[in-house]
C-alpha positions in Angstrom: 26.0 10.0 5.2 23.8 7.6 6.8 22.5 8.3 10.0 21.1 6.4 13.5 17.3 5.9 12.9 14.3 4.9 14.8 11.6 3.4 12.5 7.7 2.0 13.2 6.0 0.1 10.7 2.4 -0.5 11.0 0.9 -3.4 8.8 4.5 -4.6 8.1 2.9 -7.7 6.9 1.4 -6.0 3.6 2.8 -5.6 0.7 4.0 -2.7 0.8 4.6 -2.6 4.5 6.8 -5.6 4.4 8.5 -3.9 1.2 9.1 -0.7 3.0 10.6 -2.3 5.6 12.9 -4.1 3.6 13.8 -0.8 1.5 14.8 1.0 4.8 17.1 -1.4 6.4 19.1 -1.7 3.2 18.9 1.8 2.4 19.9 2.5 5.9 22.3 0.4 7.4 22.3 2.5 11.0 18.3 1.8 10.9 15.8 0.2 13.3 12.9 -0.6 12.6 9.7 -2.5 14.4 7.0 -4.2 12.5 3.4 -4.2 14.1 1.0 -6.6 12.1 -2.6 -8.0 13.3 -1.7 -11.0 11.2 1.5 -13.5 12.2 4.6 -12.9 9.8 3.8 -14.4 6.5 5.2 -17.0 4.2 8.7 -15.7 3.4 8.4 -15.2 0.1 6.0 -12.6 0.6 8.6 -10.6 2.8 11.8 -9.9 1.6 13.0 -8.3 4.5 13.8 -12.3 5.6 16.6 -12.2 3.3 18.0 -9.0 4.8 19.1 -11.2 8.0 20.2 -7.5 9.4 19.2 -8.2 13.5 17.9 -4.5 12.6 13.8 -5.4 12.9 11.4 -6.9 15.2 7.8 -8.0 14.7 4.8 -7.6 16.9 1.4 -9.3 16.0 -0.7 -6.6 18.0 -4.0 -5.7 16.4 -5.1 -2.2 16.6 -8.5 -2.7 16.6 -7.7 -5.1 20.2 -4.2 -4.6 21.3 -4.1 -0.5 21.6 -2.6 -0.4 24.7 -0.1 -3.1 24.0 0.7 -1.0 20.5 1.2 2.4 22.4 3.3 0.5 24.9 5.9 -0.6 22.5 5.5 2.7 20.5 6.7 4.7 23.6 9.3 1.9 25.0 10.7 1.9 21.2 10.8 6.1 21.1 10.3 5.9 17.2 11.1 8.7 14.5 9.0 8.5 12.3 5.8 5.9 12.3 4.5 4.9 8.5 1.0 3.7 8.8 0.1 1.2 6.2 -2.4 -0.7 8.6 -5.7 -0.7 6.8 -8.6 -3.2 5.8 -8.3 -3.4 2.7 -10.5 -4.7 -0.7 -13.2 -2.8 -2.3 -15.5 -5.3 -3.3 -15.8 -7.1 -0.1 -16.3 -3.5 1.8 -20.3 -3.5 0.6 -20.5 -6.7 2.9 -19.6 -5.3 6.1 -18.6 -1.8 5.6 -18.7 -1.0 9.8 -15.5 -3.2 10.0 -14.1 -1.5 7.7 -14.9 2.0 9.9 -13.5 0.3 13.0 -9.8 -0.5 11.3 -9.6 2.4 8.8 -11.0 5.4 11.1 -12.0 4.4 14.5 -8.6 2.4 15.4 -7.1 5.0 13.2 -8.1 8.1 15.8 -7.4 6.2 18.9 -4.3 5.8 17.9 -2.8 9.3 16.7 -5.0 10.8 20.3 -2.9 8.2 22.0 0.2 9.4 20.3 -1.0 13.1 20.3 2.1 14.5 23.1 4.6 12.4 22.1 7.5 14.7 21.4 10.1 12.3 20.0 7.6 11.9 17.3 9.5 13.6 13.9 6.9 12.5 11.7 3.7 10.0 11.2 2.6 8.9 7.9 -0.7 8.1 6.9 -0.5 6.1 4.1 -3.5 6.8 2.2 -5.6 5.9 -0.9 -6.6 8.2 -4.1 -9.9 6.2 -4.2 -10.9 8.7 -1.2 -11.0 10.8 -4.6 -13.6 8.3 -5.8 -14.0 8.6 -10.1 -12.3 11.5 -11.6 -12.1 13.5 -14.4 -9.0 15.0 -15.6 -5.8 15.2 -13.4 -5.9 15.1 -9.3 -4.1 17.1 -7.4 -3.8 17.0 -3.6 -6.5 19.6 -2.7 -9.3 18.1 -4.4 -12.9 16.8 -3.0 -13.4 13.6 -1.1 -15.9 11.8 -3.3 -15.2 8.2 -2.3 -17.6 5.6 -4.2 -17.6 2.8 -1.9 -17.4 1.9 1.8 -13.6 1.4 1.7 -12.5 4.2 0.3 -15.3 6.1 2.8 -13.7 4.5 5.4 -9.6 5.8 4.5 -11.3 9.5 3.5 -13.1 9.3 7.0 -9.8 7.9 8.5 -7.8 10.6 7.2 -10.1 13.4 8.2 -10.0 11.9 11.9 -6.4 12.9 12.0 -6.7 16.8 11.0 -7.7 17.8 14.8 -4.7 16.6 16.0 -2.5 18.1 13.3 -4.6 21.3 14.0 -4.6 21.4 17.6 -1.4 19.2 19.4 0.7 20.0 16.4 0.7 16.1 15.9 3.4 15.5 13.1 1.1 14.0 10.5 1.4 13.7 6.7 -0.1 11.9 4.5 0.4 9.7 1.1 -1.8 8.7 -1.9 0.0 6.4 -4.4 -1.7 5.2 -7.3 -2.1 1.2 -8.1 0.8 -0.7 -6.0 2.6 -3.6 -7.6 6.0 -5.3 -7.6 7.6 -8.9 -6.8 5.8 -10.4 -3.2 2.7 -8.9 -3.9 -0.4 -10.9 -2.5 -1.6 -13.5 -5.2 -4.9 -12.1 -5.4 -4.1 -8.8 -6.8 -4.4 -8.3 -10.9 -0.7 -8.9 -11.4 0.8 -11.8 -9.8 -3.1 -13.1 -10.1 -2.5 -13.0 -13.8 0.6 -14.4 -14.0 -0.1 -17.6 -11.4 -3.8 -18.5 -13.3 -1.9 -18.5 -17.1 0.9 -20.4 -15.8 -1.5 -22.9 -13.9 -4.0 -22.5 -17.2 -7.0 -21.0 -15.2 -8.8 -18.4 -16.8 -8.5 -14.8 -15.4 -12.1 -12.9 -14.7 -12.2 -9.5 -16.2 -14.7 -7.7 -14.4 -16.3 -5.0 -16.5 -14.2 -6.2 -19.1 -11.0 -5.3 -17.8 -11.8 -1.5 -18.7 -11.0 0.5 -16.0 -7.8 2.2 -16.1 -5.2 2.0 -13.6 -2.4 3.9 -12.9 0.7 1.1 -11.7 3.8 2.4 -10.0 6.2 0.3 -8.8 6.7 -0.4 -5.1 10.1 0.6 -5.3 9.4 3.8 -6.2 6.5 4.2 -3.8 9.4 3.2 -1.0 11.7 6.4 -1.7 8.8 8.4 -1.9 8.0 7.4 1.4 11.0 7.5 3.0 11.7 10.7 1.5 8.0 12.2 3.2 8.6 10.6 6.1 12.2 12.2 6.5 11.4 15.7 4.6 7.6 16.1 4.2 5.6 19.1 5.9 3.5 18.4 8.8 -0.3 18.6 7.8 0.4 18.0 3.6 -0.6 15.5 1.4 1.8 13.9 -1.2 0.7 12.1 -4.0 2.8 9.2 -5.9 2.2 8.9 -9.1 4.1 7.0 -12.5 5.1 9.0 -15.4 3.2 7.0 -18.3 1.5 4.3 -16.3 -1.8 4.8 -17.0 -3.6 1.1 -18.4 -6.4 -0.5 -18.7 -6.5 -3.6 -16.7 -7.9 -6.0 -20.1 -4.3 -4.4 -21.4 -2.1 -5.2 -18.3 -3.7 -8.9 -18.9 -2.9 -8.8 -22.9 0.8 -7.6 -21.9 1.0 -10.8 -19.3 -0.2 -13.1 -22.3 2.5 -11.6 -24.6 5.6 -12.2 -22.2 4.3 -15.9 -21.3 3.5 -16.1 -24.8 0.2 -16.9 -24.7 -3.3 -15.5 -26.2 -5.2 -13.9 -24.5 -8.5 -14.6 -25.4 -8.3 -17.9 -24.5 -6.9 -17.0 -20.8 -9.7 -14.4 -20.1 -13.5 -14.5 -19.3 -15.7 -11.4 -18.7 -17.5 -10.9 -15.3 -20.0 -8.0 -14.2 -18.3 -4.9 -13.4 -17.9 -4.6 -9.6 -19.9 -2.1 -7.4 -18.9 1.1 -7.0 -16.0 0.2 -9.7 -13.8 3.6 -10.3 -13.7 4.3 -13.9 -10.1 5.9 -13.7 -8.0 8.1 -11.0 -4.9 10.0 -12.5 -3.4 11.9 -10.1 -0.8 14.7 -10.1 2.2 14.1 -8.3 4.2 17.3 -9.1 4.6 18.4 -5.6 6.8 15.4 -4.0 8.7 15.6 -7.2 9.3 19.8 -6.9 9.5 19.9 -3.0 11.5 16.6 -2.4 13.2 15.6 -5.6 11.2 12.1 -6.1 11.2 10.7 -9.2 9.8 7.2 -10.0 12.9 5.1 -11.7 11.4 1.9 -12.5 9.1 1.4 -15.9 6.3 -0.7 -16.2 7.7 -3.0 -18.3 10.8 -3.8 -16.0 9.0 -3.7 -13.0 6.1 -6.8 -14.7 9.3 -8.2 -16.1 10.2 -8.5 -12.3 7.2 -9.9 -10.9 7.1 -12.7 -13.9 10.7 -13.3 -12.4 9.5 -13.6 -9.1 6.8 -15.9 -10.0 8.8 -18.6 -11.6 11.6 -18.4 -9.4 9.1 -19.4 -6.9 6.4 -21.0 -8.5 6.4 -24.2 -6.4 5.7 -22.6 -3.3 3.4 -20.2 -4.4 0.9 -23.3 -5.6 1.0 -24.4 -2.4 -0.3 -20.8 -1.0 -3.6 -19.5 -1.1 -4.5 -17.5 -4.3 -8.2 -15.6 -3.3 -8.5 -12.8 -0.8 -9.8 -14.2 2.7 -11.1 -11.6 4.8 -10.5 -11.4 8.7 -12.9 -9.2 10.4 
């Protein structure tokens, strides 16, 4: 029995904020939701929400760093639900370069925000979506209580960012949880992540730098999955918890996720890979335990690794043209 609801996306035009958005209107047909980006709507092939053509969503390009009061003003006109938080500055490389705007976005914006928000009673829940690299390098299996060791000033700035948050929780009974999923990937992702990276530089014949080697080891869960887990926190969660998102057997190193790429597009791998210096600050591995959002609210991810890269290969020749003519590296916007 679907039911009316009031939705708030923040960052709707990332990955997985533009694929969250998408999951709820079709998973909801009596849903509403607003998308609040700093960035103008992306090519449509990075949204697939665009093909939903529901009249259900609306986009704001507000930046939270500059438009607060313009963001709190459609928060309280709109009377949201539930918010989901997936506004962040991302990349951990590029953090060493300028780590304060990284701060500013990830904590700083962060806190004005939820003390903006802090009385707002039609408020059911706000979700932080957050990052296990807060964890930094692990040993072993994570579960939601351990230490903030973060190894580099992005994942600093999400631990410090989540930390800002408690007082509220603590003293206004702000409804905050939060989420840590492990590495995010599916069909629209941005064509600088490992992935669809992979699969546009061997179809274009352009090598694909392993930094390190390619031997970290990742942990890939489909954003599919990460989208009912979501929804299902945002609806169900308990105020002030933490709820990990984690794959069953997706633990990989990334020199294998590149020598599984070369096998489906038939291709060998040591001629479609060079070897780079290891970035700084490089997490060896995070596994983390996600046993409590599968007891307490009956998540399980659905989709294996195999189907899910079988997916993104899909979507990657179906739109190979127009993904040519978009850019492929990372460009940072302060």
């Amino acid at each position: 029995m679907t039911k009316k609801e009031k939705i708030i996306v923040i960052g709707s035009n990332s990955f997985s904020g533009a694929s969250f958005v998408n999951y709820v209107l079709n998973e909801n047909p009596q849903a509403t939701v607003i998308g609040i980006s700093r960035s103008v709507e992306n090519n449509d092939i990075f949204l697939p929400y665009k093909k939903n053509n529901s009249g259900r969503f609306t986009f704001h390009c507000l930046d939270l760093n500059i438009h607060l009061n313009e963001v709190i003003a459609v928060i309280k006109d709109f009377g949201p639900d539930y918010i989901v938080n997936f506004s962040a500055q991302g990349m951990v490389g590029q953090s060493w370069e300028n780590p304060e705007q990284w701060f500013r976005t990830n904590c700083i914006a962060l806190m004005n925000l939820a003390n903006a928000l802090k009385k707002e009673k039609y408020l059911r829940r706000f979700v932080q979506i957050s990052s296990p690299e807060v964890y930094g390098s692990c040993q072993g299996v994570i579960k939601e209580g351990a230490q903030l060791r973060p190894s580099t000033p992005y994942a600093a700035s999400k631990a410090a960012g989540d930390l800002s948050l408690l007082p509220f929780f603590k003293n206004f009974d702000f409804p905050l949880v939060y989420t840590r999923a492990t590495n995010v990937y599916g069909p629209h992702q941005a064509l600088y992540r490992i992935i669809p990276k992979s699969i546009v530089s061997i179809k274009n014949s352009q090598k694909i730098p392993l930094h390190g080697g390619g031997v970290a080891v990742k942990s890939f869960i489909h954003i599919r999955d990460v989208c009912v887990a979501t929804l299902a926190v945002a609806r169900n969660g308990e105020n002030g918890e933490v709820y990990h998102i984690s794959p069953d057997n997706g633990n990989v190193s990334i020199k294998d996720v590149v020598r599984l790429i070369c096998e489906k597009l038939g291709k060998n791998f040591e001629s479609c890979v060079e070897n780079m210096d290891e970035r700084l600050g490089q997490d060896a591995a995070y596994i983390i335990d996600s046993t409590k959002i599968r007891k307490k609210l009956g998540w399980e991810p659905t989709i294996s690794f195999e189907r899910g890269l079988n997916e993104v290969i899909s979507w990657v020749e179906e739109n190979f043209d127009e993904i040519l003519k978009c850019p492929r590296d990372y460009a940072h916007k302060p």
